[in-house]
C-alpha positions as CSV (number, residue, x, y, z in Angstrom):
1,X,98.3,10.5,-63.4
2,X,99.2,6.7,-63.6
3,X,97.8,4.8,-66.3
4,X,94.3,2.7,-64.9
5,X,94.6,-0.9,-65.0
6,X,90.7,-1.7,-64.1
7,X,87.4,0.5,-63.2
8,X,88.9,0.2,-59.7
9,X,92.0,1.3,-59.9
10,X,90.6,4.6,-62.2
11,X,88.4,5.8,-59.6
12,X,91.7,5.7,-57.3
13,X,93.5,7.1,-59.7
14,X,91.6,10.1,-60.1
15,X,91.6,13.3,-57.9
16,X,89.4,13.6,-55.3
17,X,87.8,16.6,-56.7
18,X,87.2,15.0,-60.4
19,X,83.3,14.4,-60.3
20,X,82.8,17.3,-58.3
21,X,79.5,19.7,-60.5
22,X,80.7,22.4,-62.3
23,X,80.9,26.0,-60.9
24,X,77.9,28.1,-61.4
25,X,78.9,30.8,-64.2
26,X,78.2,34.0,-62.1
27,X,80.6,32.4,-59.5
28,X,83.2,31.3,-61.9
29,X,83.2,34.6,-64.0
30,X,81.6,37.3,-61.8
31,X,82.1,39.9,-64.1
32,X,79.6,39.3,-66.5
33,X,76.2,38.5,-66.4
34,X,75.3,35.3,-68.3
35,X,72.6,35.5,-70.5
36,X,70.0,33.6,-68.5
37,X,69.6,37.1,-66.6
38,X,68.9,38.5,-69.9
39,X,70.0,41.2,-71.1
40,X,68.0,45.1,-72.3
41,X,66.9,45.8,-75.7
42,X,69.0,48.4,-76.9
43,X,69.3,47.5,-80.8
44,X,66.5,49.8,-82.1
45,X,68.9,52.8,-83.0
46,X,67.2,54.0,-85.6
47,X,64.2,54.4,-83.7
48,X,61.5,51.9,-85.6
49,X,59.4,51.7,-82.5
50,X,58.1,54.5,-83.7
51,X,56.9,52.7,-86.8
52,X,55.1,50.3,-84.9
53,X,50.8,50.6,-84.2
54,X,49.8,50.2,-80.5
55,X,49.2,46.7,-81.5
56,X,52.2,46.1,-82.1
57,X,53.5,47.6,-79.0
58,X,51.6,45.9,-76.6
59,X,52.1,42.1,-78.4
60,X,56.0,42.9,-78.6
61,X,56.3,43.6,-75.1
62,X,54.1,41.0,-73.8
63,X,56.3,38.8,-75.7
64,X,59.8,39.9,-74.7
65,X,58.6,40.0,-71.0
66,X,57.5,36.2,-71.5
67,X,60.4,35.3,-73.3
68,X,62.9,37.3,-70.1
69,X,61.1,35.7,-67.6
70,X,60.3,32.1,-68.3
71,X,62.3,31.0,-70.9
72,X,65.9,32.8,-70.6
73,X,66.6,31.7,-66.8
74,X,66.0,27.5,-68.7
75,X,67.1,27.9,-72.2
76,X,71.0,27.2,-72.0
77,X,69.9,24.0,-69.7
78,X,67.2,22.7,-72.0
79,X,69.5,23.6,-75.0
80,X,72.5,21.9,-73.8
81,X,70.2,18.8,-72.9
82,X,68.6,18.5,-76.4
83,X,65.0,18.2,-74.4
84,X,61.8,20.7,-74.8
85,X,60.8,22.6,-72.0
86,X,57.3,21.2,-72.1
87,X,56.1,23.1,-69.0
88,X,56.5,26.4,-71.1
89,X,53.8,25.4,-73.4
90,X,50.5,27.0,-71.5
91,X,53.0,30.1,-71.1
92,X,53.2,30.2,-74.9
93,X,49.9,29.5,-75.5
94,X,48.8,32.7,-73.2
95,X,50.9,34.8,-75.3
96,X,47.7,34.7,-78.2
97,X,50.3,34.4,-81.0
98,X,49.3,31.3,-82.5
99,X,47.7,30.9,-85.8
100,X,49.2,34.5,-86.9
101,X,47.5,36.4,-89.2
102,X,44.9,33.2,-89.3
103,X,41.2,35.0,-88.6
104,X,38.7,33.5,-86.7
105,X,39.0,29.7,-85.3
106,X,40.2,31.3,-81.8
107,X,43.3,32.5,-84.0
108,X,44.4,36.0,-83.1
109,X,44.1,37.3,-86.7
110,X,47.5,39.5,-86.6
111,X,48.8,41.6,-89.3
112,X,52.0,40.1,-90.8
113,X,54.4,42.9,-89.4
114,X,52.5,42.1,-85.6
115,X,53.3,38.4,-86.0
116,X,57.0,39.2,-87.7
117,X,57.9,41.5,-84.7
118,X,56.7,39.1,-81.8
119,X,58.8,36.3,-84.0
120,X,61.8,37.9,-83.6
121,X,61.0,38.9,-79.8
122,X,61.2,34.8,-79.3
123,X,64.1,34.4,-81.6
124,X,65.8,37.2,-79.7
125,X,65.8,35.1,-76.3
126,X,65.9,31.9,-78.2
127,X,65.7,30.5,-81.8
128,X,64.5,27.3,-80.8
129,X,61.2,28.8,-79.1
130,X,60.6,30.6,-82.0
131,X,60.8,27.7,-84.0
132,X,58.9,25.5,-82.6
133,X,56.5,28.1,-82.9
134,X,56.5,28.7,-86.7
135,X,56.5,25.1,-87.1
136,X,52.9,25.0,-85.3
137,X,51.8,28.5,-86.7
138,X,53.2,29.6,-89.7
139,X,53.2,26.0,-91.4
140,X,51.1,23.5,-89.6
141,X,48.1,25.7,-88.6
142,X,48.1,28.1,-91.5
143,X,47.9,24.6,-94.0
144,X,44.7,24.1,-92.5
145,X,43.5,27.8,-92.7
146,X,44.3,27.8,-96.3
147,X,44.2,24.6,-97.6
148,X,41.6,23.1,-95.2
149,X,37.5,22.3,-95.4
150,X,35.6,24.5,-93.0
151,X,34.7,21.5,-90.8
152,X,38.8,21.0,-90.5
153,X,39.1,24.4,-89.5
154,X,36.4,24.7,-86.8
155,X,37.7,21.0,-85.2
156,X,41.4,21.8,-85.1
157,X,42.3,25.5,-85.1
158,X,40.7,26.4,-81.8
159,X,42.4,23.5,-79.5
160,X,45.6,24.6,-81.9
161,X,45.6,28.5,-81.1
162,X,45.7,27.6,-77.3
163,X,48.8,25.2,-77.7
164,X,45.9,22.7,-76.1
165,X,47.1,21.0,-79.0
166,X,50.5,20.6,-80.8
167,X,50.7,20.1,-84.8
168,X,53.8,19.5,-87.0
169,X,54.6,20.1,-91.0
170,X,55.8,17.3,-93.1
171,X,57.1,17.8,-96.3
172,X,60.9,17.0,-96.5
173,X,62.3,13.5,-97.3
174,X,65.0,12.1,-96.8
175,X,65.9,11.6,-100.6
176,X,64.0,15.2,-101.4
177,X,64.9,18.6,-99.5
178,X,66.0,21.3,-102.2
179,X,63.5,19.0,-104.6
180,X,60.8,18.9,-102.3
181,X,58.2,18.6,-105.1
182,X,60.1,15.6,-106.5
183,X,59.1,13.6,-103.2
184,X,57.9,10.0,-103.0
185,X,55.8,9.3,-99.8
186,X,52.4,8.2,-101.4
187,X,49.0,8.0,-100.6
188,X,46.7,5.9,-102.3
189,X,42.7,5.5,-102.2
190,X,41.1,3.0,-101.1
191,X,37.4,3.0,-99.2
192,X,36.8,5.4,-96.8
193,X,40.2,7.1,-97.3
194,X,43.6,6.7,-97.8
195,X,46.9,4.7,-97.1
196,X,50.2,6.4,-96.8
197,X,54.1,5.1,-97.3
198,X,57.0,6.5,-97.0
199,X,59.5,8.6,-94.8
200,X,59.6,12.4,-93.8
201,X,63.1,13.9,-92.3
202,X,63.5,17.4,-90.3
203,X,60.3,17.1,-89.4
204,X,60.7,19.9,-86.0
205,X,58.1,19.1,-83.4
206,X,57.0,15.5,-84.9
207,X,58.2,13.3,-81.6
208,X,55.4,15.0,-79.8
209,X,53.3,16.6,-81.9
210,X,49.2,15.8,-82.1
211,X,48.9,16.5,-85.8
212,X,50.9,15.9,-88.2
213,X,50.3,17.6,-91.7
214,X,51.5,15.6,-94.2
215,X,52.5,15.9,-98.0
216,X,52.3,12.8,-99.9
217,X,52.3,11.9,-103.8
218,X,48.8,10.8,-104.9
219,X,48.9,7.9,-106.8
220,X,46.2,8.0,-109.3
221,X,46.6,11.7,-110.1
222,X,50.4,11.9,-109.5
223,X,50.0,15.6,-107.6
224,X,50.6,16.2,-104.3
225,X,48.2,16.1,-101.7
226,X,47.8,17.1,-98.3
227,X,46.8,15.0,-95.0
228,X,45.8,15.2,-91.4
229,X,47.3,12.5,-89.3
230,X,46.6,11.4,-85.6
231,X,49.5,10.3,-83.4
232,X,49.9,7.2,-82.8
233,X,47.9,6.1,-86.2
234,X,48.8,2.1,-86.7
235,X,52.0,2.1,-88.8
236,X,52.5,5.7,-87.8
237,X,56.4,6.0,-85.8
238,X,58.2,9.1,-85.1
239,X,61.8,8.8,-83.9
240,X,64.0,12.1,-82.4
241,X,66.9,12.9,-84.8
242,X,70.2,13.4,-82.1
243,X,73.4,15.4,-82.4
244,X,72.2,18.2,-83.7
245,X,74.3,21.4,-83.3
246,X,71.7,24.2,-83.4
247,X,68.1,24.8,-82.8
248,X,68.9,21.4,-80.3
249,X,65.3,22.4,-77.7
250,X,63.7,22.2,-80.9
251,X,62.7,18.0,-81.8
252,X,63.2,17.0,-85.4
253,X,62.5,14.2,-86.1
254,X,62.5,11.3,-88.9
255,X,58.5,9.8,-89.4
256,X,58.1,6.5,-91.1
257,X,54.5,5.3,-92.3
258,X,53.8,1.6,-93.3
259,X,50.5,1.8,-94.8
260,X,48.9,4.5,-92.1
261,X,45.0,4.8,-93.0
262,X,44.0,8.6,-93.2
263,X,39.9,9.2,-93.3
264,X,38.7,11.1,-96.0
265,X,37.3,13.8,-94.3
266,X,41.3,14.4,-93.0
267,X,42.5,14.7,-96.5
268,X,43.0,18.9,-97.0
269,X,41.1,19.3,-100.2
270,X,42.9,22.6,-101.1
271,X,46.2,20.7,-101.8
272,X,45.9,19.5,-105.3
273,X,49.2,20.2,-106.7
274,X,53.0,21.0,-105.3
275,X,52.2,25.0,-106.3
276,X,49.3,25.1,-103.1
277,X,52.2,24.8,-100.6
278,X,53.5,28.0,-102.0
279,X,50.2,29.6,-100.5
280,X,51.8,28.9,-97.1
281,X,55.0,29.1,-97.7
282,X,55.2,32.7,-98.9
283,X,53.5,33.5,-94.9
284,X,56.1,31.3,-93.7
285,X,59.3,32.1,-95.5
286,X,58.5,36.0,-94.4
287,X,58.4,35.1,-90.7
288,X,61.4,33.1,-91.0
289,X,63.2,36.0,-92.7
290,X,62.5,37.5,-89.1
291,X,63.9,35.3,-86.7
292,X,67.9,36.1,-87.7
293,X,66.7,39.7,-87.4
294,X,65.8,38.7,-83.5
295,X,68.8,36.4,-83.2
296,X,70.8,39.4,-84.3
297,X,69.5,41.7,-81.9
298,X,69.7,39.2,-78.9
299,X,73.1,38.7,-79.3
300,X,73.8,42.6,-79.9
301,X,72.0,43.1,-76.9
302,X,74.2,40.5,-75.3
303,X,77.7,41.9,-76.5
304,X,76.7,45.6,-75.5
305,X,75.8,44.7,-71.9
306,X,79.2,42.2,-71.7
307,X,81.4,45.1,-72.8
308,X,80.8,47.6,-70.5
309,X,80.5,44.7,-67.9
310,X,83.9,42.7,-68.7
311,X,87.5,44.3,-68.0
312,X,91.0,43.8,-69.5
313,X,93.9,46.0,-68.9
314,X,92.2,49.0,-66.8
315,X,89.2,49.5,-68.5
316,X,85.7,48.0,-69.8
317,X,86.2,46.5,-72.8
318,X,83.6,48.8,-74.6
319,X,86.3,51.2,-73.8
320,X,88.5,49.8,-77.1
321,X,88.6,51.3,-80.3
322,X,88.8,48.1,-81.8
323,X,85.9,46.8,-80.4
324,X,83.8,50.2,-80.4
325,X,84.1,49.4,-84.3
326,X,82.7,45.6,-84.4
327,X,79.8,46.8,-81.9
328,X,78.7,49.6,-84.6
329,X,79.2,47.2,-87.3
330,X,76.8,44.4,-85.1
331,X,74.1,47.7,-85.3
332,X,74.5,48.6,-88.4
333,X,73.6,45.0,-89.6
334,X,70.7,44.7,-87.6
335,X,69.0,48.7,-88.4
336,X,69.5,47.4,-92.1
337,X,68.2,43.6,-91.7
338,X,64.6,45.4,-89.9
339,X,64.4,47.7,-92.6
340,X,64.4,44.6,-95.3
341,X,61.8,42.2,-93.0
342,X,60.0,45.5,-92.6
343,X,59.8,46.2,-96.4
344,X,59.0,42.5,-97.3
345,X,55.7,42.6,-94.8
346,X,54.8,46.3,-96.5
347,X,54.9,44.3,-100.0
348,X,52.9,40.8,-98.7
349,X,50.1,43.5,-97.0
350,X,50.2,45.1,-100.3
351,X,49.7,41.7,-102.2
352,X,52.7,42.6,-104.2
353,X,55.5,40.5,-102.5
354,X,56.8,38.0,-105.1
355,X,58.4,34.8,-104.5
356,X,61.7,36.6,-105.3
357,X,60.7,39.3,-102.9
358,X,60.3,36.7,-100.0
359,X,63.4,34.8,-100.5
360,X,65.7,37.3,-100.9
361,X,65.1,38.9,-97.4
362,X,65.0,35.1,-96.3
363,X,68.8,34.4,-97.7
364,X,70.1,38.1,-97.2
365,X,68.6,38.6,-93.8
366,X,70.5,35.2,-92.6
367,X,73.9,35.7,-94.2
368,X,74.1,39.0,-92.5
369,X,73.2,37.1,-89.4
370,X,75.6,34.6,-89.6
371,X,78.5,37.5,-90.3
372,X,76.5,39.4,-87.2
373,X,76.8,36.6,-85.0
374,X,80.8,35.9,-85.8
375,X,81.9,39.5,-85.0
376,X,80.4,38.8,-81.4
377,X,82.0,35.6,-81.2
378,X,85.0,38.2,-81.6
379,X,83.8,40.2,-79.1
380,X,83.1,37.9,-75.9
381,X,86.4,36.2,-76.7
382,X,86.8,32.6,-74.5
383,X,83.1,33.2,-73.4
384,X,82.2,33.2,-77.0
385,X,81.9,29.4,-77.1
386,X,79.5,29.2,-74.2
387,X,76.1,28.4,-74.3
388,X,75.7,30.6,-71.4
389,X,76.7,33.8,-73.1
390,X,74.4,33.3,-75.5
391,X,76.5,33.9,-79.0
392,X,78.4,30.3,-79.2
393,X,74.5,28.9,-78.9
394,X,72.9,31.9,-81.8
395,X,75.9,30.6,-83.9
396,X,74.8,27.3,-83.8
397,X,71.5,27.6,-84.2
398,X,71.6,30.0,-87.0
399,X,73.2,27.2,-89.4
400,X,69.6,25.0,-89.4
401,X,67.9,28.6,-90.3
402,X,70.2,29.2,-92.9
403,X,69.3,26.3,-94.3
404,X,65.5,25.7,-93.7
405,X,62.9,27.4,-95.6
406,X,65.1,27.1,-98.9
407,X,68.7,27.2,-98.3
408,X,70.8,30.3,-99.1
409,X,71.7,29.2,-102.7
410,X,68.0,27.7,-103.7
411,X,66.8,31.0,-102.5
412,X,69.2,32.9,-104.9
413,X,68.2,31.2,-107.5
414,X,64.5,31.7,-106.4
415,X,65.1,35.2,-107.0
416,X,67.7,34.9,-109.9
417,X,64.8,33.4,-111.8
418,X,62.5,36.1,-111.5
419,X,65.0,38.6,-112.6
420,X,66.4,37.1,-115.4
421,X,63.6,35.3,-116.2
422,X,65.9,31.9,-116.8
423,X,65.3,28.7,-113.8
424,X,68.6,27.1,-113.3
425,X,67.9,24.8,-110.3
426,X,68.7,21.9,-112.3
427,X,72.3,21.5,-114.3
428,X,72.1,21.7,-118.0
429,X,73.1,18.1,-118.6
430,X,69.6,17.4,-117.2
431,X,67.5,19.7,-118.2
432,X,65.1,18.6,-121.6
433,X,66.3,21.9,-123.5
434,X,69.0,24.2,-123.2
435,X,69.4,26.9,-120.5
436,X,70.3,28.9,-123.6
């Protein structure tokens, strides 16, 4: 091809075919269906359906047939795009899933385990939907359950539970993420409320969202408080954070506030210190324990059907030896991941889960992910980097869960704490005493 002088002479230099669209994958690889026709469940091996109440049952299936039919025929689009499918919203709504195990309000008032396994039925089409979710649900609305006045609760939990209404969680800074206790956005009293500064990163579903719950240092007592705010409160912006790699439907976003007013009947009066957002996240770090477990089996589900599908050398490649023994090893990893998010909702029903308790299924549950994930990368070979197969777009978004909800590490050392009795989140240099 000739070099281009000028805009002119590159369109002449170019083939005639160059901007033609890109071939539809079932026509450019007919011999495997693509993951917007998605694929059966066939991960539960060891048979927990038979764990499950008729509850359970019903909500599960509702949800995956949801999940099959709206959302995996648009995900790889919207994914690829970096846009929310905001048309799916009265479809997730319908689903009754929102607010959890919240009671009352309009909330469907789900055990734990019911709300973990219809997580992971989103997660197991897409990670994204099941984020934006949790975001809404597990953080947002359950704030307000807990931490909220009863008049809070009866004006914004009803509108919420239909997805009438969207709400966010702001706690993250951009100077404080491990040390989210340590953050600086203030809010300071003055009559009739209170005025809040500062910045908020991460923030999934803030672009859009109608509520945003924000944490915010209170500057007379120096604890940290929690507030309702409007959209499109004066001083209030919210700007999309771009180039993500994973989760990419879902729409973080950084919020800046120059003096935003917040009434006082919008402060939550249950948030007096940093240790009340523990209420919520112990809910909230359990059902995120559960969407690698769905990720997991979406993508096994994916690899199973694409090896007896695809064909190399005479024969499926399920036929293989080789690849016989990554697809058991994919199972094994997810029978033994359910057993784990299973155990850890046994314990929180109990009221005996521990902090330690919740974030090691949290950090375990994802690493084992991530190595799920990679074996069927292996397995779908060139088709493993496309969206379209599903794995290349788990893999990405399984790095953002990783991270969120304490990363791998900080959860380790959640746990290493409570079994050693000895905190070592900060190095010794800065600590006032020794670790010793």
């Amino acid at each position: 091809m000739a070099i281009p002088k000028n805009q002119e002479d590159d369109q002449n230099a170019r083939s005639s075919y160059f901007n033609l669209p890109p071939l539809d994958v079932s026509v450019a690889f007919p011999q495997a269906t693509p993951a917007s026709t998605f694929p059966p469940s066939v991960s539960d091996y060891f048979q927990f359906s038979d764990l499950l109440t008729a509850e359970d049952q019903a909500s599960r299936l509702r949800v995956r047939q949801c999940m099959e039919k709206e959302i995996a025929p648009i995900m790889t689009e919207y994914w690829e795009k970096a846009k929310f499918p905001f048309h799916v919203i009265p479809k997730l709504g319908a689903l009754g899933i929102a607010g959890g195990t919240i009671k009352g309000y309009g909330c469907p008032g789900l055990s734990i385990t019911t709300s973990a396994i219809t997580i992971a039925e989103v997660a197991r089409v897409d990670a994204s939907c099941s984020t934006f979710i949790l975001v809404h649900s597990s953080l947002a609305m359950l704030t307000i359950a807990l931490c909220g006045s009863e008049e809070q609760k009866q004006k914004y939990l009803p509108s919420l539970a239909k997805f009438s209404t969207v709400a966010c969680w702001a706690l993250t800074e951009p100077d404080y993420g491990s040390d989210a206790s340590s953050l600086q956005t203030t809010a300071t009293k003055v009559e009739g409320g209170w005025i809040l500064k500062g910045q908020k990163r991460w923030i999934g579903n803030s672009t859009f969202a109608d509520l945003l719950v924000i944490f915010a240092r209170n500057t007379t007592t120096d604890q940290i408080n929690g507030y309702i705010v409007k959209k499109d409160a004066p001083g209030l912006t919210v700007t999309k954070i771009e180039n993500k790699i994973g989760l990419r439907i879902v729409q973080n976003g950084d919020i800046v506030m120059k003096s935003v007013f917040v009434p006082d009947e919008d402060r939550l009066p249950g948030v007096n210190s940093f240790q009340d957002t523990n209420k919520v996240l112990a809910v909230s770090r359990v059902m995120v324990a559960w969407q690698p477990i769905g990720i997991s089996m979406g993508v096994y589900d994916m690899c199973h059907r694409y090896l007896k599908e695809r064909k190399q050398f005479g024969a499926p490649l399920a036929a293989f030896q080789i690849n016989q023994q990554k697809l058991v090893h994919m199972l094994g990893n997810v029978q033994a991941m359910v057993l784990v998010g299973w155990r850890i909702c046994k314990l929180y029903e109990k009221g005996t889960m521990t902090p330690g308790h919740a974030s090691l299924a949290k950090s375990w549950i994802s690493l084992k992910a991530r190595e799920t994930v990679a074996i069927g990368r292996e397995l779908l070979g060139g088709n493993g980097i496309l969206s379209d197969f599903l794995v290349a777009k788990a893999m990405g978004d399984l790095e953002p869960i990783y991270t969120y909800e304490g990363t791998y590490d900080i959860n380790s050392l959640v746990t290493g704490r409570e079994i050693t009795g000895l905190a070592s989140f900060k190095p010794a240099v800065l600590s006032k005493r020794s670790r010793l």
